[in-house]
C-alpha positions as CSV (number, residue, x, y, z in Angstrom):
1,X,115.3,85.2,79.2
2,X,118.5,84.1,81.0
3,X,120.3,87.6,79.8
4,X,117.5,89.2,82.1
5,X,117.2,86.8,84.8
6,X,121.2,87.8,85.1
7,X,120.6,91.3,84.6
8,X,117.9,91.7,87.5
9,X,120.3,89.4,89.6
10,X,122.6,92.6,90.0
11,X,120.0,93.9,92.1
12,X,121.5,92.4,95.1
13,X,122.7,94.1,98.6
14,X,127.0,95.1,97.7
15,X,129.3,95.1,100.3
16,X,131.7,97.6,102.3
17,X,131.2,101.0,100.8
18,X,129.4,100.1,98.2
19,X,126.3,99.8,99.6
20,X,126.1,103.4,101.1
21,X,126.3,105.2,97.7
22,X,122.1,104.8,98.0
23,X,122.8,108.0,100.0
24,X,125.0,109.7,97.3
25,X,122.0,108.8,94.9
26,X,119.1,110.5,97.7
27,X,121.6,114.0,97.4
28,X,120.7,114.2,93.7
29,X,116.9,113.5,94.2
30,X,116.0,117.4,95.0
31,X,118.6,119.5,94.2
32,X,117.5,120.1,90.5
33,X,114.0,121.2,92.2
34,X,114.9,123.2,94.9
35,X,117.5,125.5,93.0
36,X,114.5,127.0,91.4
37,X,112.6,128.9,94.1
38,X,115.6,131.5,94.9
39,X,115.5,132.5,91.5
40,X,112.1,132.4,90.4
41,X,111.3,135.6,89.9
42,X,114.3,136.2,87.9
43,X,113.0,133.7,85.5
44,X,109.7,135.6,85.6
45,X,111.4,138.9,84.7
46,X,113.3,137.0,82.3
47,X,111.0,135.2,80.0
48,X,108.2,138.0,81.4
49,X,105.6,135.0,83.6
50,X,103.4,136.1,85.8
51,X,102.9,134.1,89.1
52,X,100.4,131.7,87.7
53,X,103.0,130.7,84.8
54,X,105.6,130.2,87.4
55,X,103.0,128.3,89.7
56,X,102.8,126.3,86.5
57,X,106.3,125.4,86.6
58,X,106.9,124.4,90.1
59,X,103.9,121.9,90.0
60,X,105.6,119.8,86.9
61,X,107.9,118.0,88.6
62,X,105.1,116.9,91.2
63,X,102.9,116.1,88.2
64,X,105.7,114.3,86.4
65,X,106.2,111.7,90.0
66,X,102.1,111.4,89.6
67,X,102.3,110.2,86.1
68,X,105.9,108.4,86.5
69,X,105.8,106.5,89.7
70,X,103.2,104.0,89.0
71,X,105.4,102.9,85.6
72,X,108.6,102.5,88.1
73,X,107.4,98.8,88.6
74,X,107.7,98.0,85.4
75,X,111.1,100.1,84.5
76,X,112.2,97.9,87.4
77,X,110.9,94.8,86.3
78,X,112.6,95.1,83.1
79,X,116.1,96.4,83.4
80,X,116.3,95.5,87.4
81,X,116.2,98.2,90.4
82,X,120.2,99.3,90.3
83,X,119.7,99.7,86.2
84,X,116.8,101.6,86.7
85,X,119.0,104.1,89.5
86,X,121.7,104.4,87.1
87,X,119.2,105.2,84.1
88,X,117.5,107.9,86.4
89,X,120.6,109.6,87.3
90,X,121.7,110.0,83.5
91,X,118.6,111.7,82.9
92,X,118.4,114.1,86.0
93,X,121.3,115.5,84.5
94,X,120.7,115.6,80.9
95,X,117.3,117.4,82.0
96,X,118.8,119.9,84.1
97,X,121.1,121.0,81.1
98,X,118.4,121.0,79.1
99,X,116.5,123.2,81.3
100,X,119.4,126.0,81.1
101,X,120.3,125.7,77.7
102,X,117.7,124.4,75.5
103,X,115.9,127.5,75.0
104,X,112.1,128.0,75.4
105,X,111.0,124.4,74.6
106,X,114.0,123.6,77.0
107,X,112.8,124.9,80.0
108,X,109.5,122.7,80.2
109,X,111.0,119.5,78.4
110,X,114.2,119.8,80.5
111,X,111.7,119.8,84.2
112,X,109.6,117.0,82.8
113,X,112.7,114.9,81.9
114,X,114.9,115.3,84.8
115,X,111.6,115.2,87.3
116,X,110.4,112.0,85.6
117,X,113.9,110.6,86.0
118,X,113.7,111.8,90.2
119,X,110.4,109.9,90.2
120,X,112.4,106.7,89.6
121,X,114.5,107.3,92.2
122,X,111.6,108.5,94.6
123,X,110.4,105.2,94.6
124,X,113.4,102.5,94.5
125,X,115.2,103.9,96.7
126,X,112.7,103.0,100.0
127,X,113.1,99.8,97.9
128,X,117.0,99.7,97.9
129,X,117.2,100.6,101.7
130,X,114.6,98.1,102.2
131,X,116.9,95.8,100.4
132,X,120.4,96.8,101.8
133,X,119.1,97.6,105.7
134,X,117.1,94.6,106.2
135,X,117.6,95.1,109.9
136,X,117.8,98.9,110.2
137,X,115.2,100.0,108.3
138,X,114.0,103.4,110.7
139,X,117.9,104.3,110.3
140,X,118.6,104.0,107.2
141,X,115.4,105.9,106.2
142,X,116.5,108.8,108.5
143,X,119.7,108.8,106.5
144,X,118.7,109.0,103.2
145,X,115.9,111.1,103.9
146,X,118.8,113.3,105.2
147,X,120.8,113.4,102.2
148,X,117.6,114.1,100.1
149,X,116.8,117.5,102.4
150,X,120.6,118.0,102.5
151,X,120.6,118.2,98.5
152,X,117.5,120.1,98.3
153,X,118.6,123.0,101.3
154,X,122.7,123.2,99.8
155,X,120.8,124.3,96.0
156,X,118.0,126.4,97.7
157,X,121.2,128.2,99.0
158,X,123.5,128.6,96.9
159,X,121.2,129.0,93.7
160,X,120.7,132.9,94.0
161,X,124.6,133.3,95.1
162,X,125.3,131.2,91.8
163,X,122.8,132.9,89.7
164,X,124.4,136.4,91.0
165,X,128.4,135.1,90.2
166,X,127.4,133.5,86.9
167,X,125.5,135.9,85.3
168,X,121.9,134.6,85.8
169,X,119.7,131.6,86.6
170,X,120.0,129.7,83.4
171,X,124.1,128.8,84.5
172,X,123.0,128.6,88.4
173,X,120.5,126.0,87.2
174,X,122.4,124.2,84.9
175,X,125.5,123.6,87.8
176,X,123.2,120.4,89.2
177,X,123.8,118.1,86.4
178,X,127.2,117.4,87.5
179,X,126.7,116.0,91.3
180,X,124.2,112.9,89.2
181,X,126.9,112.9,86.5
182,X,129.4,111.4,89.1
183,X,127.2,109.2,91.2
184,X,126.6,107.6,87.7
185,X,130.1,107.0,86.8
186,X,129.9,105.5,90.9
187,X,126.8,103.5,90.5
188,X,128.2,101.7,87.3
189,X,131.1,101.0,88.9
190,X,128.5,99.2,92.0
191,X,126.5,97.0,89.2
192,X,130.0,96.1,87.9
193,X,131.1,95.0,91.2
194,X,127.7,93.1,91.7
195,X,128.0,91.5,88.5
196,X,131.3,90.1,89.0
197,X,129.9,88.5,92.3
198,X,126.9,87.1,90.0
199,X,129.1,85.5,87.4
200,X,131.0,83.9,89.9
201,X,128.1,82.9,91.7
202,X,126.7,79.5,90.4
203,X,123.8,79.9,92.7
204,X,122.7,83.1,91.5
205,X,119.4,82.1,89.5
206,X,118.1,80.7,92.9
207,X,119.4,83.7,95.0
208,X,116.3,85.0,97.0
209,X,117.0,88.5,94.7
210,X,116.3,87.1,91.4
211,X,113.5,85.4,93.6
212,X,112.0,88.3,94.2
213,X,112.3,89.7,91.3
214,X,110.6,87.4,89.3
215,X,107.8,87.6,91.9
216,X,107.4,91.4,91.1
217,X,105.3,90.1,87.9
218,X,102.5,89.1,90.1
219,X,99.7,91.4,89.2
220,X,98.2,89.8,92.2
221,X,100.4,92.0,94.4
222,X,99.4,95.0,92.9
223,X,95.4,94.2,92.8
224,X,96.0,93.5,96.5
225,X,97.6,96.5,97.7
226,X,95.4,98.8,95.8
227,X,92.8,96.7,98.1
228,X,94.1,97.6,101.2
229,X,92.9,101.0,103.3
230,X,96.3,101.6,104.8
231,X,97.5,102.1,101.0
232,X,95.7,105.4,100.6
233,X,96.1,106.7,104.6
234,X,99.8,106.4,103.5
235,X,99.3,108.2,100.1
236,X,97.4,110.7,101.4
237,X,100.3,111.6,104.3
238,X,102.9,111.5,101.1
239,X,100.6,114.1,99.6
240,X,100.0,116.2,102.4
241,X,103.7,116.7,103.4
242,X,104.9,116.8,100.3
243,X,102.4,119.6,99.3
244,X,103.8,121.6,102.0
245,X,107.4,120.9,101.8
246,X,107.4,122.0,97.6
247,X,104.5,125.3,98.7
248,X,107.2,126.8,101.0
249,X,110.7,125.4,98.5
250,X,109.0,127.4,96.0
251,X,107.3,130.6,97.4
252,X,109.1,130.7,101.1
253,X,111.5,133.4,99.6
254,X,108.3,135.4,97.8
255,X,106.5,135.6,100.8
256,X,109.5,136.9,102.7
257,X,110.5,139.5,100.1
258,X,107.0,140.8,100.5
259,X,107.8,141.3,104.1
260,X,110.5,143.3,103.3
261,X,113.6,141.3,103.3
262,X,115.7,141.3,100.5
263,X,116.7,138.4,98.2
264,X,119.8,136.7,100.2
265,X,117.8,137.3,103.1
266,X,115.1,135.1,101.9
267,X,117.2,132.7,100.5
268,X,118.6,132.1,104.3
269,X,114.7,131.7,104.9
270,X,115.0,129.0,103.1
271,X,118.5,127.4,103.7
272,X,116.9,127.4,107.4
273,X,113.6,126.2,106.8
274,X,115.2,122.9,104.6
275,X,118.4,122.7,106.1
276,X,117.2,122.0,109.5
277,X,114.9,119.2,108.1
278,X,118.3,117.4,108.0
279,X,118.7,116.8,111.8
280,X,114.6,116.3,112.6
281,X,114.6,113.7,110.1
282,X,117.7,111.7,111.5
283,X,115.9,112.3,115.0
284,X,112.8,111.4,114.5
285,X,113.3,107.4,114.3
286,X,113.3,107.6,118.2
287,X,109.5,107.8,118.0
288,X,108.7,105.3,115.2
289,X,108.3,102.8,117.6
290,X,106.5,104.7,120.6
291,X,103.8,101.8,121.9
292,X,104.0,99.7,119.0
293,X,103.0,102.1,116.2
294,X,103.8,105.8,114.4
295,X,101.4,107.8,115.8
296,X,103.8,109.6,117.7
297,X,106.1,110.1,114.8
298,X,103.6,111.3,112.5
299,X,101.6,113.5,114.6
300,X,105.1,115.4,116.0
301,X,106.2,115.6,112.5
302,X,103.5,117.4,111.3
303,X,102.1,119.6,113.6
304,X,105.2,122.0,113.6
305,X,104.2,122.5,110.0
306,X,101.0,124.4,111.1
307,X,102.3,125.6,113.8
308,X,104.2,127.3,111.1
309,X,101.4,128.1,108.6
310,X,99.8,130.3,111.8
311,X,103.1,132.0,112.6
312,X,103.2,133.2,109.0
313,X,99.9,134.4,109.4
314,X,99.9,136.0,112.0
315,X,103.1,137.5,113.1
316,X,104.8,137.1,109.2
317,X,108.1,139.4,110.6
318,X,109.0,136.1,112.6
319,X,109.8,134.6,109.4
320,X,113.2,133.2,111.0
321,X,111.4,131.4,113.3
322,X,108.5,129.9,111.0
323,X,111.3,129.1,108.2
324,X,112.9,126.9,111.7
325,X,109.7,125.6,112.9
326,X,108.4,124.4,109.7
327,X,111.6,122.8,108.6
328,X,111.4,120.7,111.9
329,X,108.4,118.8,110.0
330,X,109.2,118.9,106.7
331,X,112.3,116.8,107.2
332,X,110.7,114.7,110.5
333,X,108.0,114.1,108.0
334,X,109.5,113.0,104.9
335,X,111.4,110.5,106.8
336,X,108.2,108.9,108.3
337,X,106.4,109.6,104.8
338,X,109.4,106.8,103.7
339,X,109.3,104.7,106.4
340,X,105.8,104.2,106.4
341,X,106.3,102.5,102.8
342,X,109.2,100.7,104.0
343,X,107.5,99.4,107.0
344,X,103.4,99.1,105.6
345,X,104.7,96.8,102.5
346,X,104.9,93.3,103.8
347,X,107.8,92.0,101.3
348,X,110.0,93.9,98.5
349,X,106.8,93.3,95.5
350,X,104.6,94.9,98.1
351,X,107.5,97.6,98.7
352,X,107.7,98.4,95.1
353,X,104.0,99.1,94.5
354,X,103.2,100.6,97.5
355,X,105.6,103.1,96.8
356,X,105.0,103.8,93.4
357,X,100.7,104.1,94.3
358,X,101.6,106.3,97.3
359,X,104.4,108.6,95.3
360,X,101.8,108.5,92.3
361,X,98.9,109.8,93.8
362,X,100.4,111.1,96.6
363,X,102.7,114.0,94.5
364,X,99.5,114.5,91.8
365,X,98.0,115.8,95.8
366,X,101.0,117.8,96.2
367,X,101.2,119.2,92.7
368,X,98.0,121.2,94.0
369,X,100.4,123.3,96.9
370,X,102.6,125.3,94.9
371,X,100.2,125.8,91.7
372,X,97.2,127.0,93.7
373,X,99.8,129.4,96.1
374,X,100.7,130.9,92.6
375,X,97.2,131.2,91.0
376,X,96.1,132.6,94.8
377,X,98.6,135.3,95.2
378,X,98.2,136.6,91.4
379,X,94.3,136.8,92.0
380,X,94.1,138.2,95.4
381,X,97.4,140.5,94.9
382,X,98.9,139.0,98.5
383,X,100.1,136.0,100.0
384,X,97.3,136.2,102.9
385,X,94.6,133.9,101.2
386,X,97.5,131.4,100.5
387,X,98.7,131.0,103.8
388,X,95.1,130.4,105.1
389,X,95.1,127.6,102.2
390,X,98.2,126.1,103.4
391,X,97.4,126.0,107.1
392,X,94.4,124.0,106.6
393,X,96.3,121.6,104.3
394,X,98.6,121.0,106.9
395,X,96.0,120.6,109.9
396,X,94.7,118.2,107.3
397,X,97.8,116.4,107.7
398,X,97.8,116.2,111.4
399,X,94.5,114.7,111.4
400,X,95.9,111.9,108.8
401,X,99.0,111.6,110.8
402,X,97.1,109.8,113.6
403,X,94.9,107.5,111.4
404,X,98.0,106.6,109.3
405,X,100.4,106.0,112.2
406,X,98.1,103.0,113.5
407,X,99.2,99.9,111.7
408,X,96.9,97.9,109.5
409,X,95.6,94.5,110.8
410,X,94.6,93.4,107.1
């Protein structure tokens, strides 16, 4: 008992530059997802899938965060939040390898591992920043939230030029296991430096971490946020945005190439449409406080998104400009997605279950998007009937945005 009452004492904000490598940790959280969509249909030539099969594939990982997320609690509660990181990061890597190199089985073991392993860190690190950025919490959200669409646009672009030096996807895939390799070996190094400061520490056991911690085993906390309305307004805004963001990560460069552009064309389609998520999401903060609530952050973040959806429709040779306009809410909304977590828990055990029920649910929603784009355009020969799918899911999320930006008086 006293081995893991030390053990979850680690969890405890570091100091100096220690306490940013949550950010190095939010670059690895995409990356092994988003390098897939550029060379999709080379892995569909390759191991002959149609577009339902591949459909198949890009909804795992959101299936995996469905199943996995609600199971973080107790991960954390047992080896402590920073453990937990460390353990995720291991595995992201070890499943991407797997994923290039372990043959047939490989491929759909590999994406379960290394997307159950993201799931971990999909929902401690709101926790983390929580933790670390007591007083900055709108910033800090921008910033990881940042990193995490900056990972997921530098794979989405370089993933076809790697699969095209290398020799093919299996290689181009397999590169993103390093990146969580080293923010392991720099994560250990954190929970060594925070368990020096808790050995030498003779007030650690009534530190207000270990604290909280041990109040995470309140199954009260859990019964009462499952309770509470705001809980599923804020999961259904994860799911909604998320759906869109992994729809258009995974079949953005299909639809182009349909168009006509060619396959490092479409790969810029989609540099653009996730690298400029980067700078809405770190701009966005401005309006999480507009008259005391989010509406106005949640709304502007998603209605670019079907602003988008239309422009697709309806004038499809404007990619360049839907790829821009949609990436303006899928980063804006990702960040308020997180921030809403951050800010609707009401202390860290709230924090910790609110984001595994709204990740849980939330991604099982998404997991829908990019498996029913695929099933759509292999029964109706087109992307057309997709795109009409995917507009109304993201009107749907406009309409949520304003319900879910009004705080909860409960």
């Amino acid at each position: 008992m006293n081995s893991k009452r030390n053990m979850l004492a680690y969890d405890r904000s570091s100091t100096g530059l220690w306490v940013a490598l949550i950010f190095l940790v939010s670059l690895n959280l995409r990356p092994a997802i988003a390098a897939v969509g550029p060379v999709l249909a080379q892995m569909g030539t390759d191991l002959a899938w149609g577009e339902g099969v591949q459909g198949v594939l890009t909804a795992i990982p959101l299936i995996a965060f469905a199943v996995v997320s609600p199971l973080v609690t107790f991960l954390a509660r047992r080896t402590g939040i920073d453990i937990s990181i460390l353990l995720a990061l291991l595995c992201i890597a070890a499943g991407d390898f797997a994923r290039s190199f372990g043959g047939g089985v490989g491929i759909w073991l590999g994406t379960v591992v290394f997307a159950s392993a993201i799931a971990v860190g999909n929902v401690l690190v709101p926790v983390i920043a929580k933790r670390d950025y007591a007083g900055h919490v709108a910033m800090a959200t921008g910033v990881y939230s940042g990193c995490i669409t900056a990972g997921s646009a530098t794979a989405g672009l370089l993933s076809a030029p790697l699969a095209q030096m290398w020799g093919g996807w299996r290689a181009s895939l397999a590169f993103w296991s390093v990146p969580p390799l080293v923010v392991a070996v720099l994560w250990a190094l954190r929970i060594l430096h925070n368990r020096k400061i808790v050995v030498a520490s003779a007030a650690v056991r009534n530190s207000p971490s270990a604290q909280s911690a041990r109040s995470q085993s309140s199954r009260g906390v859990f019964a009462r946020v499952l309770r509470r309305p705001m809980t599923w307004y804020v999961t259904a805004f994860m799911g909604l945005q998320s759906s869109a963001f992994y729809t258009m990560s995974n079949w953005m460069p299909s639809i182009s190439a349909s168009i006509g552009y060619d396959a490092s064309t479409a790969g810029v389609h989609l540099f653009i449409f996730q690298g400029i998520g980067i700078f809405s999401g770190l701009l966005i903060p401005k309006l999480m406080n507009v008259r005391g609530n989010q509406v106005c952050a949640a709304l502007t973040a998603s209605a670019p998104m079907f602003i988008a959806g239309l422009g697709m429709l309806l004038l499809p040779h404007l990619m360049p400009v839907w790829a821009f306009v949609g990436g303006c809410a899928q980063g804006a909304s990702l960040v308020v997605a997180l921030a809403l977590i951050a800010l609707r828990g009401r202390d860290s055990a709230e924090t910790v279950v609110l984001s595994g029920v709204a990740q849980s649910f939330g991604y099982l929603i998404a997991s829908l998007g990019p498996l029913m784009f695929g099933v759509l355009v292999q029964a109706t020969g087109g992307h057309h009937v997709p795109l009409m799918v995917f507009t109304f899911v993201a009107f749907l999320q406009c309409v949520v945005a304003v319900i879910v930006g009004r705080p909860s008086k409960m």
